[in-house]
C-alpha positions in Angstrom: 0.0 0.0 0.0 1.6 3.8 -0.8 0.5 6.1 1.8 1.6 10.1 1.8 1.1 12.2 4.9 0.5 15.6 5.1 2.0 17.1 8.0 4.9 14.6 8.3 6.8 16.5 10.5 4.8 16.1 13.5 5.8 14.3 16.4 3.2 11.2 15.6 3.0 11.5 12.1 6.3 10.9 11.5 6.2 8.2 13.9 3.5 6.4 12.1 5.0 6.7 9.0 7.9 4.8 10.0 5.8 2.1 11.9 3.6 1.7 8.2 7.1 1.5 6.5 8.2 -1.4 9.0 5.3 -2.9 8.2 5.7 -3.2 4.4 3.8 0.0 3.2 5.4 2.5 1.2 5.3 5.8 2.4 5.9 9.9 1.6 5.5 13.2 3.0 5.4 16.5 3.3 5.3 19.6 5.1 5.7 23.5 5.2 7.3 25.5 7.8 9.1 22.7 9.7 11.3 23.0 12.3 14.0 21.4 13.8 14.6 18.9 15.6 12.3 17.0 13.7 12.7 18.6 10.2 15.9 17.3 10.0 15.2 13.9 11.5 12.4 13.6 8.9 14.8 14.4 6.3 17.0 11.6 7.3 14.4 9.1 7.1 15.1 7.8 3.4 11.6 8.1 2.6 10.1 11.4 -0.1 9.8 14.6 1.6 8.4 17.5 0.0 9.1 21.0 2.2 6.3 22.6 0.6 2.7 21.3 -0.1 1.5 20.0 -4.0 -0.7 18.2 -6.0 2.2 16.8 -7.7 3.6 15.2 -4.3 1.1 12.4 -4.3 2.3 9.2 -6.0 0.2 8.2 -9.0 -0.9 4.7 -7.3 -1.5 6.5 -3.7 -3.9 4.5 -1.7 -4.3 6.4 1.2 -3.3 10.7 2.5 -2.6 11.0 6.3 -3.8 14.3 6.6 -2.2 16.1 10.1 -4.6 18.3 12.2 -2.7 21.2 12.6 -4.4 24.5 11.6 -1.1 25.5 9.2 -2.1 22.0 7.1 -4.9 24.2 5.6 -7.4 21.1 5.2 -9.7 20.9 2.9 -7.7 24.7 1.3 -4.6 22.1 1.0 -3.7 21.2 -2.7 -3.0 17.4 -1.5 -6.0 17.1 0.0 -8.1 18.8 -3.0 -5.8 16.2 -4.9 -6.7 13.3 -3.0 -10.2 13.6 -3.5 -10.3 14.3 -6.9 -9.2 11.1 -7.6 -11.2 9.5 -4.6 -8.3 8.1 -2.4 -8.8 7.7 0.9 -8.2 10.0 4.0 -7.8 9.7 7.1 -5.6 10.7 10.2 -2.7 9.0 11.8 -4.4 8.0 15.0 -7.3 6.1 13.1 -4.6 4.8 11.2 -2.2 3.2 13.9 -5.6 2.0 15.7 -6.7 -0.2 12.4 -3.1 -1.2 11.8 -2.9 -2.8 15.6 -6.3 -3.8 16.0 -5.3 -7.5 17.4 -2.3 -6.7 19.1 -1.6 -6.3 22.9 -0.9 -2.4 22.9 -0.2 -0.6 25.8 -1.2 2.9 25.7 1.2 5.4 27.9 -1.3 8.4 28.8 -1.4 11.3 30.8 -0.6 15.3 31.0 2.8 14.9 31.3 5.3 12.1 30.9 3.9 10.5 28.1 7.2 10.6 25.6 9.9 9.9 28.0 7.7 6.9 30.0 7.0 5.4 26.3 10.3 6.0 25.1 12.0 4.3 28.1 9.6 1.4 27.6 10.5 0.8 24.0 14.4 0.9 25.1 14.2 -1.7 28.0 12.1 -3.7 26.0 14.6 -3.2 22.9 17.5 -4.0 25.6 15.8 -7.0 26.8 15.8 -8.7 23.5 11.8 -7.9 23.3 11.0 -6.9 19.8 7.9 -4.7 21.1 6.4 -2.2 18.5 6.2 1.2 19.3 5.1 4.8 18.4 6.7 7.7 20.3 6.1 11.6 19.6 9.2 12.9 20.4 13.0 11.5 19.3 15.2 9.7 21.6 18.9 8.9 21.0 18.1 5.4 22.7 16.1 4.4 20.3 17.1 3.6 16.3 13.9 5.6 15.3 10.6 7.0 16.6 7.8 4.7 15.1 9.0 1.1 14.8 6.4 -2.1 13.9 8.3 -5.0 15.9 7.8 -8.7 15.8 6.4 -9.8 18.9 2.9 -9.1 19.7 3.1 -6.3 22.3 3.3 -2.5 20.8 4.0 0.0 22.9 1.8 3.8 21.8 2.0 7.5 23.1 -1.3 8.0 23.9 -2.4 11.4 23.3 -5.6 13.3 24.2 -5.6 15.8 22.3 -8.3 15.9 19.5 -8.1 13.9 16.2 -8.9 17.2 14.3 -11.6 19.8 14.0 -14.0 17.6 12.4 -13.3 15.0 15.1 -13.5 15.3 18.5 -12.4 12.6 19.6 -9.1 11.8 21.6 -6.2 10.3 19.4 -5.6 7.6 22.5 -9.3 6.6 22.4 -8.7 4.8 18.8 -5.7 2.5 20.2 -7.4 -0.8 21.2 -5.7 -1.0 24.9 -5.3 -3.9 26.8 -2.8 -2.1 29.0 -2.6 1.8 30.4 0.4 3.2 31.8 -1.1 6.5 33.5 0.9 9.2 34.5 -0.8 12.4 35.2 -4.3 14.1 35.2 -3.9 17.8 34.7 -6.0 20.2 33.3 -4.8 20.8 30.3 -5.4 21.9 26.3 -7.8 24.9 27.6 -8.6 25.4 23.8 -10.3 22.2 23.4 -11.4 21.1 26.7 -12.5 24.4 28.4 -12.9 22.8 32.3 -11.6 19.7 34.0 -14.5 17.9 33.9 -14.2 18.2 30.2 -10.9 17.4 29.9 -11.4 14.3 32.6 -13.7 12.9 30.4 -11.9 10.8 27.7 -9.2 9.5 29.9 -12.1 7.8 31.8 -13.5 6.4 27.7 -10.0 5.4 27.6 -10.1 3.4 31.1 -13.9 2.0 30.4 -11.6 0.3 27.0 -9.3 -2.0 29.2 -10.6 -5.5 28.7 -11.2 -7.5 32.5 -7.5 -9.0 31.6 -6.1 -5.9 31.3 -3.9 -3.8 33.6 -3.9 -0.4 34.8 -0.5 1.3 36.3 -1.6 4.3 37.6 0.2 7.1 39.5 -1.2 7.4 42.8 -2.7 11.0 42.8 -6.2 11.7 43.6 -7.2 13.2 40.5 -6.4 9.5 38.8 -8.2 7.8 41.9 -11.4 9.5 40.7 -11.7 7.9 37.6 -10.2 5.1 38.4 -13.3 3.2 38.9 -13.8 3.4 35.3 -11.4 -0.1 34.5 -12.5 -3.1 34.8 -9.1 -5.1 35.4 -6.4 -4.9 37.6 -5.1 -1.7 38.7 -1.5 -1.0 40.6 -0.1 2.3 41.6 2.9 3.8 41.6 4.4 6.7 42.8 7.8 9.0 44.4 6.8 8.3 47.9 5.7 5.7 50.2 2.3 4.2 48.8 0.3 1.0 48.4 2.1 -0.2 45.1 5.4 0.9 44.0 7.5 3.7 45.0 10.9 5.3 45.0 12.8 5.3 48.2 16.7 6.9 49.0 16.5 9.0 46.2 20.1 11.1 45.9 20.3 13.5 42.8 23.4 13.8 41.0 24.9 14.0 37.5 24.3 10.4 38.0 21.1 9.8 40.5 20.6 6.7 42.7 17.0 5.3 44.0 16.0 2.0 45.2 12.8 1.2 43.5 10.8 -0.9 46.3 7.8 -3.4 44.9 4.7 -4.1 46.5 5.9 -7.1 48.9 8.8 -4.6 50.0 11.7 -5.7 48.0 14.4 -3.4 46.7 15.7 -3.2 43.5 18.7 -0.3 43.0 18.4 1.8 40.0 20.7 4.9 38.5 19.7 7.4 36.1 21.2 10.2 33.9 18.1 12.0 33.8 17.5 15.0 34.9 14.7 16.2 38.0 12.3 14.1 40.7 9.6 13.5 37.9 11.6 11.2 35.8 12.7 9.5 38.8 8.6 9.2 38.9 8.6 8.1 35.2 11.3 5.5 35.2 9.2 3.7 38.8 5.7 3.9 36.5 7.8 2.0 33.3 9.4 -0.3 36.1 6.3 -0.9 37.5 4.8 -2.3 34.1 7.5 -4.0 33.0 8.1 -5.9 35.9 4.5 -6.5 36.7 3.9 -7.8 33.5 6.7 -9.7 33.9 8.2 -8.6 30.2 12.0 -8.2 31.8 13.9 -9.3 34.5 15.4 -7.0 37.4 18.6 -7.1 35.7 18.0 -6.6 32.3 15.5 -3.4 33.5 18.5 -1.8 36.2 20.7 -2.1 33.1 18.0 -0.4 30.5 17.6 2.3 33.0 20.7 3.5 33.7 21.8 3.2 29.8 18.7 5.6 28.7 19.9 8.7 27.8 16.6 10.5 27.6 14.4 12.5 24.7 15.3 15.4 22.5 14.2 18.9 24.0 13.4 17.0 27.7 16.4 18.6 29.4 19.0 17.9 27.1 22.2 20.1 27.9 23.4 21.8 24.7 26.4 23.0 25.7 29.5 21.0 26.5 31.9 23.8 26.7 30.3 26.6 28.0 30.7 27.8 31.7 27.1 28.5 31.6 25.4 24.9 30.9 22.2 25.6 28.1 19.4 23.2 28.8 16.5 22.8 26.1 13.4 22.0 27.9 10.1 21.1 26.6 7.1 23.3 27.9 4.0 22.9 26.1 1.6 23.0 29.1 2.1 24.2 32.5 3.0 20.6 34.3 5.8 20.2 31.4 7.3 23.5 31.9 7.0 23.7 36.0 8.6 20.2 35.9 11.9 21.5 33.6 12.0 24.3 35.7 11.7 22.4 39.2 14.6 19.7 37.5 17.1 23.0 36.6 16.8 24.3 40.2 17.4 21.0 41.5 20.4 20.2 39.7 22.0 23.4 39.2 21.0 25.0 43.1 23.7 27.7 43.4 23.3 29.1 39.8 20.7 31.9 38.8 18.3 30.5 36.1 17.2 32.5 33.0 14.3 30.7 31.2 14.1 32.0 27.7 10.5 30.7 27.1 7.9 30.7 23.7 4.2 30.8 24.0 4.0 28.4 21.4 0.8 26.0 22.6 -3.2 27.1 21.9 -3.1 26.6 25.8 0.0 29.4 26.4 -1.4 32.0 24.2 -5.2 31.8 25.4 -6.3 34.4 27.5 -8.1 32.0 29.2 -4.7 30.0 30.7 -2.8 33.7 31.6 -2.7 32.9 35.6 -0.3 29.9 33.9 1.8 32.7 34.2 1.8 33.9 37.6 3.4 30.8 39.5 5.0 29.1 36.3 8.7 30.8 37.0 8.8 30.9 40.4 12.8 30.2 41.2 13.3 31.9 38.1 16.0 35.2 37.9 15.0 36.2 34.4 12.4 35.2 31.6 13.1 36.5 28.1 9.9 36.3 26.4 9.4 35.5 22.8 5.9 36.6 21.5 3.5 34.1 20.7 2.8 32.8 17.1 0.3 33.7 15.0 -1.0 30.3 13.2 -4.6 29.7 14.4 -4.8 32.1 16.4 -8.7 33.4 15.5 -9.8 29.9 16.6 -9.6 30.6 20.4 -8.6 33.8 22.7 -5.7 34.4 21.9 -3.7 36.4 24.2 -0.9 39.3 23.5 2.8 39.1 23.7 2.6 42.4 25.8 -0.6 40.8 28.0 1.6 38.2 28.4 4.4 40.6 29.3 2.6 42.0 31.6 1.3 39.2 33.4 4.6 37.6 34.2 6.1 40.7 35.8 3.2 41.5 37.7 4.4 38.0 39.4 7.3 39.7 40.5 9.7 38.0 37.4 11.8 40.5 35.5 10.8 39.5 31.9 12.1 40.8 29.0 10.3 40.7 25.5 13.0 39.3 22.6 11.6 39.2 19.2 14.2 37.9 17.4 17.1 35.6 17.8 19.5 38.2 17.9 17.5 40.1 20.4 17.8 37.1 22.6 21.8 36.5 22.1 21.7 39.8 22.7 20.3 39.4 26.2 22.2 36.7 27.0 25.2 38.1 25.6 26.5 40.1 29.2 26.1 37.1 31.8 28.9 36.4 34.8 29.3 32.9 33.8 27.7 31.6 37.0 23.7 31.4 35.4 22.0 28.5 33.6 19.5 28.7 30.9 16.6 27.0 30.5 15.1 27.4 26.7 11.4 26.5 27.1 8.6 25.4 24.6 7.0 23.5 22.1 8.2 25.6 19.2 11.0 26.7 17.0 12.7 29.0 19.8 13.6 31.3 17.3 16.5 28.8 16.1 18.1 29.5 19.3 19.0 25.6 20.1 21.4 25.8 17.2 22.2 29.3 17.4 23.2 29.9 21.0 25.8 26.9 22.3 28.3 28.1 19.8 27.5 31.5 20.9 27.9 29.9 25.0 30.7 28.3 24.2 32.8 30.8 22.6 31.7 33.4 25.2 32.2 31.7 28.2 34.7 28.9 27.4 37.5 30.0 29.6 36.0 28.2 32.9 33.9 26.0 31.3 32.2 24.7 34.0 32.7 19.9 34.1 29.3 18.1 34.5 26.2 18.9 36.5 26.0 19.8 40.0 24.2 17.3 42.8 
């Protein structure tokens, strides 16, 4: 089967492409206004990629478009899309795709507000490690792994479970179409204001998603009381997890370091001793939820999972360091709700306690740049020295109420944060251009940043190379 999508440099899209190629299909793509770091990942894929969109981009024998649900994909405007139904193809999205494609298999869908890519992508490496051919789709790149989407040869798959919408036309949540036998649930935060205006709203498909779990199922649920509400939804078996002491499994001796140590203790009390490179308390939390699965299930041993664990080098944009020279350590971050950027925030201050933190931050989300999310902004950079703010973009913005950069402004300082407005990349070097050599920064979003995680290290590095500063601080 020959199957284009449009929009393939999204997280999942791209990731389902590569899981139809493993599968046999053959696919293309194509997208406008892509940015790194997966524009370039795409390119490097081997497969057709078209940076603009055309008619002439569909293969003569296409079977089925892909179509992507974000509002700069122009639907039914989009020449593909006219394209593809001139000639009556088929179209549908990548969610409904990946949900036919693995209808039969045992998938485990990783959910939640946060977590999501680094629990499923730390799944897909143990099992990977283990020997365990698993399938998996993951919206976000990890150097672990060989690629994002991968169709595997054993029967379990492993999906990122998203519940955001499947487009405007569909409001359903992607997750919703995934078939689960297991759920690995993380978190249960209000979230995607633009789409699911109150809690109860948002609430609402994770429990659909729970009322899916066949009676032999399993549940591994963080122990929070937002998740115990809805728990009640699943049929089969549920076990919790957690960072402190709790009726399931829990972390225990945790000590944070450039490398950190925990004991991971089971529900009969055991203790299994575990060392990570990742950053911050909540993926200690992450890596006991994946442990807790795993090892439930009974899909690795102890060994094989302490080994995975401390071997897994994380996801792109989830606190890498950028700089490996520079006195003042650059951390990307990855801040596209309120939970995702107070947790790379919380993980900075943690790890780097002594040093003043500048988060250089883009309101990139529907959820950022809605008026209706701006007391985000008054607790978000708490610990924070400086925020250098880049203004919101302008894609779909007349679907929702969109917020101003200078509202935006204006709301973070009357917090009590100096905030600076940078409109521009060199604005921003700019600002950062005059530092001591004793700060960190924290660049923060969803977005493109303004180019600035390719742009500023070599900037860093040939500022304030002279005492580069060795390794992260416990």
């Amino acid at each position: 089967m020959r199957i284009h999508f449009t929009g393939i440099a999204g997280a999942g899209m791209s990731a389902a492409a590569l899981m139809m190629r493993d599968a046999g299909h053959e696919v293309s793509g194509s997208d406008a206004d892509a940015f790194p770091p997966l524009s370039t990942y795409v390119e490097g894929l081997g497969f057709p990629f078209f940076r603009s969109f055309a008619a002439e981009n569909l293969p003569d024998d296409l079977d089925v478009l892909v179509l992507g649900a974000s509002a700069k994909l122009g639907g039914a405007d989009n020449p593909e899309v006219a394209e593809a139904r001139r000639r009556g193809v088929t179209i549908t999205t990548f969610p409904e795709l990946v949900g036919e494609a693995t209808q039969g298999r045992l998938n485990t869908v990783v959910a939640g507000s946060f977590g999501k890519s680094t629990c499923t992508a730390l799944m897909a490496h143990i099992l990977r490690e283990a020997g365990h051919d698993a399938g998996w789709m993951i919206g976000a790149i990890s150097p672990a792994l060989p690629a994002t989407g991968h169709w595997g040869s054993a029967p379990e798959v492993v999906l990122e479970g998203d519940e955001y919408i499947v487009g405007p036309a569909d409001r359903r949540s992607k997750f919703v179409l995934y078939h689960p036998r297991d759920v690995l649930l993380t978190s249960l935060i209000h979230d995607h204001v633009n789409v699911f205006p109150t809690f109860a709203d948002y609430e609402a498909p994770f429990r659909e998603l729970l009322r899916l779990l066949p009676k032999d199922g399993l549940l591994v649920a963080r122990d929070h009381p937002a998740i115990r509400e809805i728990v009640g939804e699943a049929a089969c078996h549920v076990v919790w997890y957690d960072t402190e002491a709790c009726a399931g499994w829990y972390a225990e001796d945790v000590v944070f370091g450039e490398t950190s140590r925990f004991a991971l203790v089971t529900p009969g009390g055991d203790r299994l001793a575990l060392t990570t490179s990742l950053l911050g308390e909540h993926n200690i939390e992450n890596i006991v939820g994946v442990a807790a699965y795993l090892l439930e299930r009974g899909l690795v041993t102890e060994a094989a999972l302490a080994g995975a664990v401390a071997s897994f080098s994380g996801i792109r944009r989830r606190l890498d360091r950028l700089t490996t020279r520079s006195a003042v350590p650059i951390i990307e971050g990855f801040g596209s709700s309120y939970e995702k950027a107070r947790s790379a925030i919380e993980a900075v201050l943690l790890h780097y306690p002594e040093r003043p933190l500048t988060v250089v931050f883009e309101p990139h989300t529907f959820s950022w740049r809605s008026r209706d999310a701006l007391a985000w902004y008054d607790t978000v950079f708490a610990g924070a020295a400086r925020v250098l703010m880049i203004p919101p973009p302008t894609h779909g913005a007349g679907s929702h109420n969109q917020s101003t950069h200078a509202e935006i402004l204006a709301r973070t300082a009357a917090a009590g944060v100096p905030v600076q407005g940078v409109a521009t990349a060199d604005a921003a070097i700019g600002a950062l251009s005059t530092l001591t050599g004793d700060e960190v920064v924290l660049l923060l979003s969803s977005g493109p940043l303004l180019g600035l995680p390719d742009s500023l290290p070599p900037v860093f590095e040939r500022l304030y190379a002279e005492t580069a500063a060795q390794g992260v601080e416990a």
